[in-house]
VOGU-3710 file (C-alpha; in Angstrom, 3 decimals, decimal comma):
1> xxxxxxxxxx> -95,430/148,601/-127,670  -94,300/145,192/-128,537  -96,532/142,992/-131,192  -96,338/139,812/-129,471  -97,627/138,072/-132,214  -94,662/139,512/-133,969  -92,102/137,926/-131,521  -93,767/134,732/-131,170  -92,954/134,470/-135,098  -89,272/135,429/-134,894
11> xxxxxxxxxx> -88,800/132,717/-131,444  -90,849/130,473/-133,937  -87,998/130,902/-137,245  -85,273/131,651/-134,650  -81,800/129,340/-134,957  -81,095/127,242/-131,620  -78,343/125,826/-130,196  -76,881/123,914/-127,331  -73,600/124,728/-126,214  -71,367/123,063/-123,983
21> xxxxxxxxxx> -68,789/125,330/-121,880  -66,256/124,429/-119,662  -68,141/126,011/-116,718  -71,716/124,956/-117,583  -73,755/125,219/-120,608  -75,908/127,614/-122,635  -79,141/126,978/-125,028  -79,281/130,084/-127,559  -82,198/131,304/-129,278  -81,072/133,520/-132,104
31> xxxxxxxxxx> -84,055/135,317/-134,243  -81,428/137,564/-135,980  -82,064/141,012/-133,934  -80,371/139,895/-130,510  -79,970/136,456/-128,482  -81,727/134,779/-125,787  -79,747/132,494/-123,724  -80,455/130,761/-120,598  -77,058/129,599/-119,250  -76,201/127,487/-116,320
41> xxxxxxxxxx> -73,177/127,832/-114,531  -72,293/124,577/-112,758  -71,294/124,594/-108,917  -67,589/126,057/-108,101  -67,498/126,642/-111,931  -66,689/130,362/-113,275  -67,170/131,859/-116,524  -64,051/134,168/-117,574  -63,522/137,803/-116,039  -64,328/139,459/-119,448
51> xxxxxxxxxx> -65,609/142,824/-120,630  -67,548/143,601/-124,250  -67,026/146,133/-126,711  -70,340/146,755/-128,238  -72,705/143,943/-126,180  -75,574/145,433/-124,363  -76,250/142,105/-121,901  -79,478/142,244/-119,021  -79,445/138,930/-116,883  -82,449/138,021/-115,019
61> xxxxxxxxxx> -80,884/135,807/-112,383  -83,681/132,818/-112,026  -81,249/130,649/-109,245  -78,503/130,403/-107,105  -77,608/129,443/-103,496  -75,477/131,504/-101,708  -72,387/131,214/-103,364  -73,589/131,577/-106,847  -74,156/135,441/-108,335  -72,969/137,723/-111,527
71> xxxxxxxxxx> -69,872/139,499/-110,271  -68,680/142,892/-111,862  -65,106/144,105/-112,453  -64,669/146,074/-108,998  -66,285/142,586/-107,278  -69,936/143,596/-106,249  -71,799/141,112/-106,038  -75,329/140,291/-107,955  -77,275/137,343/-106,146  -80,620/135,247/-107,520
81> xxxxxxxxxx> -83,262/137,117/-108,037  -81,879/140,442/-109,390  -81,864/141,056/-112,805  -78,441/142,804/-114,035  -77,313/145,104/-116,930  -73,630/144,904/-118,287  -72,692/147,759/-120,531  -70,292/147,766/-122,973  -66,681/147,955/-121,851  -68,281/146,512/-117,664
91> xxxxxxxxxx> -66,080/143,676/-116,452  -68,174/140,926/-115,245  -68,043/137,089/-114,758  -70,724/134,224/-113,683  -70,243/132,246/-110,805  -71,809/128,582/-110,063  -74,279/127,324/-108,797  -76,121/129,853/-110,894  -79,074/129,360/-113,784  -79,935/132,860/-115,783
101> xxxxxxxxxx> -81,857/133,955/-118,652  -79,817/136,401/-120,966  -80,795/138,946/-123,495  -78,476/140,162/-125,535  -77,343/142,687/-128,551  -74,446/141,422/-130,270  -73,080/137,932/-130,535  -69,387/137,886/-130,554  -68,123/140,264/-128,909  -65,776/139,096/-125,478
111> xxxxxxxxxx> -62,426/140,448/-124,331  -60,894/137,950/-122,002  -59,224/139,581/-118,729  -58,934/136,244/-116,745  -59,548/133,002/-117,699  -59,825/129,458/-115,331  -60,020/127,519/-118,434  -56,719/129,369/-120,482  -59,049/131,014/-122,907  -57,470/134,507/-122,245
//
Protein backbone atom coordinates (compact mmCIF):
# COMPACT_ATOMS: atom_id res chain seq x y z
CA UNK A 1 0.00 0.00 0.00
CA UNK A 2 1.26 3.39 -0.76
CA UNK A 3 2.11 5.92 2.36
CA UNK A 4 0.72 8.94 0.93
CA UNK A 5 2.19 10.96 3.37
CA UNK A 6 5.36 9.48 2.08
CA UNK A 7 4.77 10.71 -1.56
CA UNK A 8 3.45 13.96 -0.70
CA UNK A 9 7.13 14.47 0.84
CA UNK A 10 9.09 13.27 -2.20
CA UNK A 11 6.45 15.68 -4.80
CA UNK A 12 7.27 18.23 -1.92
CA UNK A 13 11.62 17.88 -2.34
CA UNK A 14 11.07 16.76 -5.97
CA UNK A 15 13.24 18.87 -8.86
CA UNK A 16 10.85 20.66 -11.53
CA UNK A 17 11.21 21.78 -14.72
CA UNK A 18 9.65 23.38 -17.72
CA UNK A 19 10.62 22.27 -20.97
CA UNK A 20 10.02 23.62 -24.22
CA UNK A 21 9.83 21.04 -27.30
CA UNK A 22 9.43 21.61 -30.72
CA UNK A 23 5.98 19.93 -30.69
CA UNK A 24 4.62 21.27 -27.38
CA UNK A 25 5.95 21.37 -23.97
CA UNK A 26 6.45 19.27 -20.83
CA UNK A 27 6.55 20.29 -16.89
CA UNK A 28 8.63 17.40 -15.04
CA UNK A 29 8.41 16.50 -11.57
CA UNK A 30 11.43 14.44 -10.68
CA UNK A 31 11.53 13.01 -6.85
CA UNK A 32 14.51 10.74 -7.81
CA UNK A 33 12.57 7.19 -8.12
CA UNK A 34 10.69 7.93 -11.55
CA UNK A 35 9.16 11.18 -13.35
CA UNK A 36 5.91 12.75 -13.60
CA UNK A 37 5.28 14.74 -16.61
CA UNK A 38 2.26 16.27 -17.96
CA UNK A 39 3.07 17.11 -21.62
CA UNK A 40 1.10 18.94 -24.18
CA UNK A 41 1.36 18.27 -27.63
CA UNK A 42 0.32 21.31 -29.67
CA UNK A 43 -2.26 20.94 -32.66
CA UNK A 44 -0.77 19.19 -36.02
CA UNK A 45 2.44 18.90 -33.87
CA UNK A 46 4.10 15.25 -33.42
CA UNK A 47 6.54 14.03 -31.04
CA UNK A 48 9.24 11.62 -32.78
CA UNK A 49 8.38 7.85 -33.74
CA UNK A 50 10.76 6.52 -30.99
CA UNK A 51 11.09 3.34 -28.95
CA UNK A 52 12.98 2.96 -25.24
CA UNK A 53 15.36 0.60 -24.03
CA UNK A 54 14.74 0.31 -20.39
CA UNK A 55 11.63 3.09 -19.89
CA UNK A 56 8.54 1.65 -18.43
CA UNK A 57 6.04 4.82 -19.59
CA UNK A 58 1.84 4.66 -18.56
CA UNK A 59 0.01 7.80 -20.12
CA UNK A 60 -3.26 8.75 -18.80
CA UNK A 61 -4.58 10.65 -21.78
CA UNK A 62 -6.56 13.77 -19.98
CA UNK A 63 -7.51 15.57 -23.75
CA UNK A 64 -7.70 15.48 -27.24
CA UNK A 65 -10.18 16.10 -30.10
CA UNK A 66 -10.37 13.78 -32.67
CA UNK A 67 -7.26 14.00 -34.28
CA UNK A 68 -5.08 13.98 -31.29
CA UNK A 69 -4.08 10.28 -29.62
CA UNK A 70 -0.72 8.18 -28.57
CA UNK A 71 0.07 6.12 -31.64
CA UNK A 72 2.15 2.79 -31.39
CA UNK A 73 4.70 1.41 -33.87
CA UNK A 74 2.17 -0.84 -36.00
CA UNK A 75 -0.26 2.60 -35.98
CA UNK A 76 -3.16 1.74 -33.48
CA UNK A 77 -4.46 4.32 -32.31
CA UNK A 78 -4.93 5.50 -28.41
CA UNK A 79 -7.60 8.42 -28.12
CA UNK A 80 -8.44 10.82 -24.81
CA UNK A 81 -9.47 9.17 -22.17
CA UNK A 82 -7.48 5.87 -22.22
CA UNK A 83 -4.66 5.52 -20.24
CA UNK A 84 -1.65 3.66 -22.18
CA UNK A 85 1.44 1.52 -21.25
CA UNK A 86 4.65 1.59 -23.51
CA UNK A 87 7.10 -1.13 -22.74
CA UNK A 88 10.47 -1.11 -23.32
CA UNK A 89 11.62 -1.61 -26.89
CA UNK A 90 7.23 -0.39 -28.09
CA UNK A 91 7.42 2.20 -30.85
CA UNK A 92 5.16 4.98 -30.08
CA UNK A 93 4.73 8.75 -30.83
CA UNK A 94 2.24 11.69 -29.51
CA UNK A 95 0.10 13.41 -31.73
CA UNK A 96 -1.50 17.09 -31.21
CA UNK A 97 -3.99 18.40 -30.03
CA UNK A 98 -3.25 16.16 -27.09
CA UNK A 99 -2.58 17.06 -23.08
CA UNK A 100 -1.33 13.78 -20.91
CA UNK A 101 -0.05 13.03 -17.61
CA UNK A 102 3.08 10.65 -17.74
CA UNK A 103 4.67 8.37 -15.26
CA UNK A 104 7.70 7.17 -15.89
CA UNK A 105 10.89 4.82 -14.87
CA UNK A 106 13.92 6.03 -16.39
CA UNK A 107 14.82 9.43 -17.69
CA UNK A 108 16.95 9.25 -20.70
CA UNK A 109 16.38 6.68 -22.45
CA UNK A 110 14.87 7.43 -26.42
CA UNK A 111 15.88 5.79 -29.68
CA UNK A 112 14.78 8.00 -32.50
CA UNK A 113 13.09 6.02 -35.56
CA UNK A 114 11.54 9.17 -37.24
CA UNK A 115 11.88 12.51 -36.50
CA UNK A 116 9.69 15.87 -37.96
CA UNK A 117 12.07 18.05 -36.22
CA UNK A 118 15.68 16.16 -37.59
CA UNK A 119 16.39 14.85 -34.15
CA UNK A 120 16.84 11.23 -35.49
Amino acid sequence: MIDVSELLDALARAKMTFELRPWGYEFVIDPGDFLLKFIHVDEGERTSLHYHDQKDEIKFIVNTDENGAIVGGDGERFPGGRVVRNLPGEAHRAIGPLDLIEVTSHHDDVTRIADDYGRV
